[in-house]
Steps between C-alpha positions, in 0.01 A plus 500: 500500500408263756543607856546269790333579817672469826321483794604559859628105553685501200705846678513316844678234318745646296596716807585192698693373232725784546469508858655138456752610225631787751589246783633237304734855352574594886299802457773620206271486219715258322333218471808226546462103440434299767823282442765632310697280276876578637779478344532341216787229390834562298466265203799361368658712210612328174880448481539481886602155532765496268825394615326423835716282758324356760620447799757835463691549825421797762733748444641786679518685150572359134832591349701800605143727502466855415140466415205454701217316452192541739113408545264342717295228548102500621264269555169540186201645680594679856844596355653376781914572506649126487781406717756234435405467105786376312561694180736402219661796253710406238626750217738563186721698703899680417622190652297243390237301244161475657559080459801524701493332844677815605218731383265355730395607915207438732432694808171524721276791553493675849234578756360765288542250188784660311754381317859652378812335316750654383666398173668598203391749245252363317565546123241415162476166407282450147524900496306525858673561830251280714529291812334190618348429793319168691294406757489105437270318750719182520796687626306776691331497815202331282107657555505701195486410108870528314561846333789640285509853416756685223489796496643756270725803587398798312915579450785293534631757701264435750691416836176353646208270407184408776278232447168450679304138587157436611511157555171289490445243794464160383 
């Protein structure tokens, strides 16, 4: 077996190394990266721009509600709560086809970037009770790439459905 030698330098330097490790670690012991990468982007999911209408009107609520539909909206990296982002939900709802005019709202996040509509139930449509929802940069306050999001209720008798963005600055 061969045996490497260390001599007294080789100690002095490994110790600084960890002298160096330990500050960059805040004297934790973790040793932590020098930049951390954020948060990272909502990419758009597959089916999320179907039956998409741009341009939908803000809305105090769609239909005659009874279901609620909430998220927020941050900003990719710092995760940074967005205000003023225009978000468009659109559904296959008890009252309505999720092409129907009538099936589609916008509203705008709040200071603490949330969002809430209230809508009609949402029922399955191709045997999954899903909603749709859009940030689209040429209707929204612009700054971030377009995203649409549909996600799927795990029961139809779900009376509630949230749906997060991290939006990536353009």
């Amino acid at each position: 077996m061969t045996r490497i030698p260390f001599t007294r330098r080789d100690m002095l330097l490994a110790g600084s190394g960890l002298a160096g490790a330990a500050l960059i670690a805040g004297g934790s012991g973790l040793i932590a990266p020098l930049r951390a990468g954020g948060l990272e982007p909502t990419p758009t999911m597959r089916g999320g721009a179907n039956n998409y209408r741009a341009g939908a009107p803000l809305v105090e609520r769609i239909g005659g509600g009874g279901f609620l539909m909430t998220g927020t909206v941050r900003r990719a990296g710092d995760g940074a709560p967005l205000e003023g982002v225009r978000i468009q939900i659109w559904a296959h709802t008890t009252e309505g086809h999720e092409r129907d005019p009538e099936s589609h709202g916008a509203t705008l996040t709040d200071a603490n970037g949330e969002f809430r509509m209230d809508m009609p139930q949402i029922v399955p449509a191709f045997g999954q009770p899903h909603g749709h929802l859009a940030y689209d940069a040429e209707h929204g306050r612009g700054g971030f790439e377009t995203v649409f999001l549909r996600p799927i209720m795990a029961s139809a008798r779900e009376t509630t459905l949230s749906a997060h963005f991290v939006l990536k600055p353009v």
